[in-house]
VMD Tcl script that draws the C-alpha trace (Angstrom):
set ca {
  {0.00 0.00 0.00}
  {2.90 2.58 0.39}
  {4.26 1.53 -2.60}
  {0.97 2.53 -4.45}
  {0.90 6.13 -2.59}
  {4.20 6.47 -3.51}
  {4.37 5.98 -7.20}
  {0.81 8.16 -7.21}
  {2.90 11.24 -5.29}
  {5.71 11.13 -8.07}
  {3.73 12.42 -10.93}
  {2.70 14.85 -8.77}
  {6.24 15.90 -8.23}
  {6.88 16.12 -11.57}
  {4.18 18.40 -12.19}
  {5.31 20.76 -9.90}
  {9.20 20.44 -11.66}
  {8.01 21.08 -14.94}
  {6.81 24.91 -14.95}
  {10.44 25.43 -13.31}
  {12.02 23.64 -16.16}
  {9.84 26.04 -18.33}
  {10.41 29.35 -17.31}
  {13.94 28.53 -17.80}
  {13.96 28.23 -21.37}
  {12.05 31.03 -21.42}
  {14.42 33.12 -19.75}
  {17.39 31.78 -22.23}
  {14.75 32.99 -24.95}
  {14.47 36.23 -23.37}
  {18.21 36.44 -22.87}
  {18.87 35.62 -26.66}
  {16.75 38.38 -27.63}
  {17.99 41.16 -26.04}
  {21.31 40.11 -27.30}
  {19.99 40.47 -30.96}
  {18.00 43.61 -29.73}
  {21.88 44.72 -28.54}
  {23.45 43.62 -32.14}
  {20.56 45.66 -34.05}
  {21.40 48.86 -32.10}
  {24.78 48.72 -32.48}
  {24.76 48.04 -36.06}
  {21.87 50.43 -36.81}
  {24.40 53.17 -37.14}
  {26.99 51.48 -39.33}
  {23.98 50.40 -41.62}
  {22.92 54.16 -41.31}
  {26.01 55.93 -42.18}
  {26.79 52.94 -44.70}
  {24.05 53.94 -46.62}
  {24.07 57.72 -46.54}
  {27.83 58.07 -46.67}
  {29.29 55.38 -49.11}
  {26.01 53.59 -50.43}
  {24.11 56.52 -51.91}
  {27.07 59.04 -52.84}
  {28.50 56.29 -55.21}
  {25.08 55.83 -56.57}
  {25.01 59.46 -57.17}
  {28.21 59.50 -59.10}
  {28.01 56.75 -61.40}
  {24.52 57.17 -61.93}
  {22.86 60.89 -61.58}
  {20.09 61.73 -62.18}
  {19.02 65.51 -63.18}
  {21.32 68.36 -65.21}
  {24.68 66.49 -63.82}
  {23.05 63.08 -65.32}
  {26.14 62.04 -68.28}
  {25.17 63.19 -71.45}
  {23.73 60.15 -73.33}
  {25.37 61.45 -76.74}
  {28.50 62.39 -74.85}
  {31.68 63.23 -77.47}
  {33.95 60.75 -77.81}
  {37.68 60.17 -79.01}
  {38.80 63.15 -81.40}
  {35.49 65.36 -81.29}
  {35.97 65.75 -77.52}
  {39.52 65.92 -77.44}
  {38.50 69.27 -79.71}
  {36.23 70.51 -77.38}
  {38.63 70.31 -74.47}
  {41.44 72.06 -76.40}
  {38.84 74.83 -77.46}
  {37.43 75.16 -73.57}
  {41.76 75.40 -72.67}
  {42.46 78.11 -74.92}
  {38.98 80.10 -73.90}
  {40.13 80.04 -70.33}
  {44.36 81.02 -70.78}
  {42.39 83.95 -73.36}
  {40.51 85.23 -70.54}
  {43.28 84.65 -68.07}
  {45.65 86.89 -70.60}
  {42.74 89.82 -69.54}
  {44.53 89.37 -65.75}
  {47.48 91.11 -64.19}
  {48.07 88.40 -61.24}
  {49.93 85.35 -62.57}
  {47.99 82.63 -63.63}
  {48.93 78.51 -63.97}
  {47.79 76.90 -67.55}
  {47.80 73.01 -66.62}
  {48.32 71.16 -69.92}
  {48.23 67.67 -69.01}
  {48.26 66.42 -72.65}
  {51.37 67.86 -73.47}
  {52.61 67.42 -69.23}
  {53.56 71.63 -69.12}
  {52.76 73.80 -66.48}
  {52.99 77.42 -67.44}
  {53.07 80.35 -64.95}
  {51.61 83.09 -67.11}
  {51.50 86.88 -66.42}
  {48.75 88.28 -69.23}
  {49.24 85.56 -71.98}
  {52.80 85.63 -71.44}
  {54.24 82.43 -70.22}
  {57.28 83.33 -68.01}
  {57.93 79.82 -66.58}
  {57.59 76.63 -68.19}
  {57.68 73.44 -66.01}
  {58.00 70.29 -67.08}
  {55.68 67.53 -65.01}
  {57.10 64.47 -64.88}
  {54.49 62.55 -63.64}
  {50.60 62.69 -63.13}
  {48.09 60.51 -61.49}
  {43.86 61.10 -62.14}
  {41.16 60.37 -60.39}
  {39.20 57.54 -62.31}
  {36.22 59.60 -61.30}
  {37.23 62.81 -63.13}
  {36.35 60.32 -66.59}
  {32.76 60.48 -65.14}
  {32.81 64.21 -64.87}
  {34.18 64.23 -68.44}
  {30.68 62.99 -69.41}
  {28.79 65.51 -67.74}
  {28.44 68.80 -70.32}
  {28.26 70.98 -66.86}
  {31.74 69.98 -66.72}
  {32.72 69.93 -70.27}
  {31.64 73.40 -70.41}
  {32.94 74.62 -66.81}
  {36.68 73.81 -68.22}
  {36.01 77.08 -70.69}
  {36.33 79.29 -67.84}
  {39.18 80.12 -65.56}
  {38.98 78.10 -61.83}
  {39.53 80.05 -58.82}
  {41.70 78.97 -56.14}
  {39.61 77.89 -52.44}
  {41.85 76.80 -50.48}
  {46.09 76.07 -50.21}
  {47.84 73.69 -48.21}
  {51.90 73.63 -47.86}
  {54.33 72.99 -45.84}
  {56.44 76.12 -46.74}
  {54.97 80.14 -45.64}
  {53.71 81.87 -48.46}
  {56.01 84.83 -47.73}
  {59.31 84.08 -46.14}
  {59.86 86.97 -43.70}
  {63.19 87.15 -41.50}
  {63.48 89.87 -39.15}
  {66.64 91.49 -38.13}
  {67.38 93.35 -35.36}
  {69.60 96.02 -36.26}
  {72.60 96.99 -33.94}
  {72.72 100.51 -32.62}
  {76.40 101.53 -33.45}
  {79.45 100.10 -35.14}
  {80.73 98.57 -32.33}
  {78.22 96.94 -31.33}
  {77.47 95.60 -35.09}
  {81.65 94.72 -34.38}
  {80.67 92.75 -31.29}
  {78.33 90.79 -33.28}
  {79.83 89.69 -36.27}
  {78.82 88.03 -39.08}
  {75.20 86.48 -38.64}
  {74.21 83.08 -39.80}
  {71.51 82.50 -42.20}
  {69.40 79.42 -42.08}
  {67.95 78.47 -45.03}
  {64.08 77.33 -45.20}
  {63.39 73.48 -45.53}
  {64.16 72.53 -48.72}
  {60.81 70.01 -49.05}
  {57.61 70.98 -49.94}
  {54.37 69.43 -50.46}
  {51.58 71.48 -52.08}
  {47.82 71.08 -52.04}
  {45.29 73.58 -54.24}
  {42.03 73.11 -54.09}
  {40.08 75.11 -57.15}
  {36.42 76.06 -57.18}
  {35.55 73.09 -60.03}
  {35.32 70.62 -57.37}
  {38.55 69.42 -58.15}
  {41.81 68.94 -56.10}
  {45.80 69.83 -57.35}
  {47.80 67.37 -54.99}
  {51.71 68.56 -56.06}
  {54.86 66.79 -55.46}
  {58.49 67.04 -55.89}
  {60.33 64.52 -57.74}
  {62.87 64.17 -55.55}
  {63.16 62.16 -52.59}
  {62.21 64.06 -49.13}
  {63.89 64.24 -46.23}
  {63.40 62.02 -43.40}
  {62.62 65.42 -41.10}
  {59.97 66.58 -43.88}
  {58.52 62.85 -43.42}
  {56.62 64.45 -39.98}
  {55.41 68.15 -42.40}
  {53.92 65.99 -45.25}
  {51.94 63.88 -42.65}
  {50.72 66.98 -41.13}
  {49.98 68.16 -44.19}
  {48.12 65.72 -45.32}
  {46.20 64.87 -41.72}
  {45.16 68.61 -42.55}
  {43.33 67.76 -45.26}
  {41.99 64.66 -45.01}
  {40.16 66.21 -41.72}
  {38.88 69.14 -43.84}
  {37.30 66.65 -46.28}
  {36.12 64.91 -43.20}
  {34.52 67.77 -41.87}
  {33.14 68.81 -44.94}
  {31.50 65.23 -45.50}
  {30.37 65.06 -41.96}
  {28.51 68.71 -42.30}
  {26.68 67.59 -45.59}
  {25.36 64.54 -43.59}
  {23.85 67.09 -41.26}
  {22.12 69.36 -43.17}
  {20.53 65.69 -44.99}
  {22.82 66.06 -48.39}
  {25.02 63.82 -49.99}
  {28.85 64.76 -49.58}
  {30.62 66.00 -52.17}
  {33.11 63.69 -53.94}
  {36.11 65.74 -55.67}
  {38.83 64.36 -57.73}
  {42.27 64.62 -57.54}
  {45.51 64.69 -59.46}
  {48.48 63.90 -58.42}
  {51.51 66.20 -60.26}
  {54.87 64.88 -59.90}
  {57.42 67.72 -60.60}
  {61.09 69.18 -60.02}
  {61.26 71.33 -56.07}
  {61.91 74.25 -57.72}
  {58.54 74.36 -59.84}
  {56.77 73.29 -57.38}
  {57.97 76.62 -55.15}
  {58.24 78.64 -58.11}
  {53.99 77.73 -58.72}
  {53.46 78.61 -54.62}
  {54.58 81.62 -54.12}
  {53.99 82.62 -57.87}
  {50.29 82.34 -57.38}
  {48.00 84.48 -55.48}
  {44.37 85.10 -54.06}
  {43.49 86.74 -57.24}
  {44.94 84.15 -59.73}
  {43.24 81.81 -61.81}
  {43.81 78.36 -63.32}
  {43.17 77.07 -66.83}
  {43.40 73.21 -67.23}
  {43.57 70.75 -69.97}
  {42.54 67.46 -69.62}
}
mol new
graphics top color blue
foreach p $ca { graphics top sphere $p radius 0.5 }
foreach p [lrange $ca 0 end-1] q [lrange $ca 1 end] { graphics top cylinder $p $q radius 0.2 }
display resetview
């Protein structure tokens, strides 16, 4: 008779075991969702600025829609290498009109010309350049094709080198004293420089020397360069906020002798323009 009470008490025991058993899976359940409610709001911002920073500017630029769409019956081969050499010419003719120096880019023929009214007084020979692929794109956009005609103004320069070189001198107050002094040493500005010109096209002038930096400029050109990319940064980051699309600008890379590459710096000012051939 105890046997049979027994074996009738353990089902009973087991009922009251299994809502303990479960509410434990349920608590794994509700532990593995608020994980993947975790993962979802951590990755809702990459997904966010994925799409609005990368995603739908790269969209924009191989595909436009609007007035900066391509042109469907875009020139091709010798009938736009004539428009480009017509829209070259139009802008060094209005630059000639100018009494600030000007820079005529010819890529074709690799020249740089520093130009004071249609005069070219220094002729630079690039010895390397380096394009954007997307500055093909803009080549199929007649916005651009007809923005090349006139002269580019200069936004913004970046070097590693002062526009001006000043030195300031104390001078002594008699002969003996200027006796007592003797003859002063003159240091001589770093011999490296790294240039970056930004023009109003949308377009970016990255120029180098040709010859091999030294290891103390190694520190000025990363500056440099820091500089910049946190300007584009900025720039991108701004867009975002005011719900447009960053602007995507192409650059070339010119690849010249130090002394052109000064002699283009300091040659240029506020008031110059630029007239490029691509």
């Amino acid at each position: 008779m105890r046997k049979a009470v027994r074996l009738m008490a353990e089902p009973r025991e087991s009922l009251r075991q299994a809502p303990r058993r479960a509410g434990g899976r349920g608590g794994l359940w509700r532990w593995a969702l608020g994980l993947l409610a975790l993962l979802v709001l951590a990755l809702l911002p990459v997904a966010a600025a994925y799409q609005l920073g990368i995603r739908e500017p790269v969209a924009k630029v191989l595909a436009p829609a609007g007035p900066e769409a391509p042109d469907a019956a875009a020139p091709r081969g010798e009938a736009l290498r004539l428009i480009l050499d017509e829209a070259f010419w139009k802008a060094r003719l209005e630059l000639s009109g100018r009494g600030a120096p000007c820079l005529a880019l010819d890529l074709v023929d690799s020249l740089a010309l520093i130009e004071v009214r249609g005069v070219a007084v220094r002729r630079c020979r690039i010895q390397a350049i380096d394009r954007s692929a997307l500055l093909a794109r803009r080549l199929e956009r007649r916005e651009f094709r007809e923005r090349l005609a006139r002269p580019f103004g200069i936004v913004e320069e970046l070097a590693t080198l002062p526009k001006e070189p000043i030195r300031v001198e104390v001078a002594p107050r008699d002969t003996l004293e200027a006796k007592q002094l003797g003859p002063r040493n003159f240091e001589p500005e770093a011999p490296d420089l790294f240039y970056i010109l930004r023009i109003d096209g949308g377009l970016t002038l990255d120029l180098r020397q040709i010859e091999p930096p030294a290891e103390a400029a190694k520190a000025l050109e990363d500056s440099l360069r820091w500089h910049s990319r946190r300007t584009e940064a900025w720039s991108a980051f701004t867009k975002l906020v005011q719900r447009q699309l960053p602007a995507h600008e192409p650059v070339i890379t010119l690849t010249l002798p130090r002394d052109d590459v000064k002699a283009i710096y300091r040659a240029l000012v506020a008031e110059a323009g630029l007239a490029l051939r691509l």
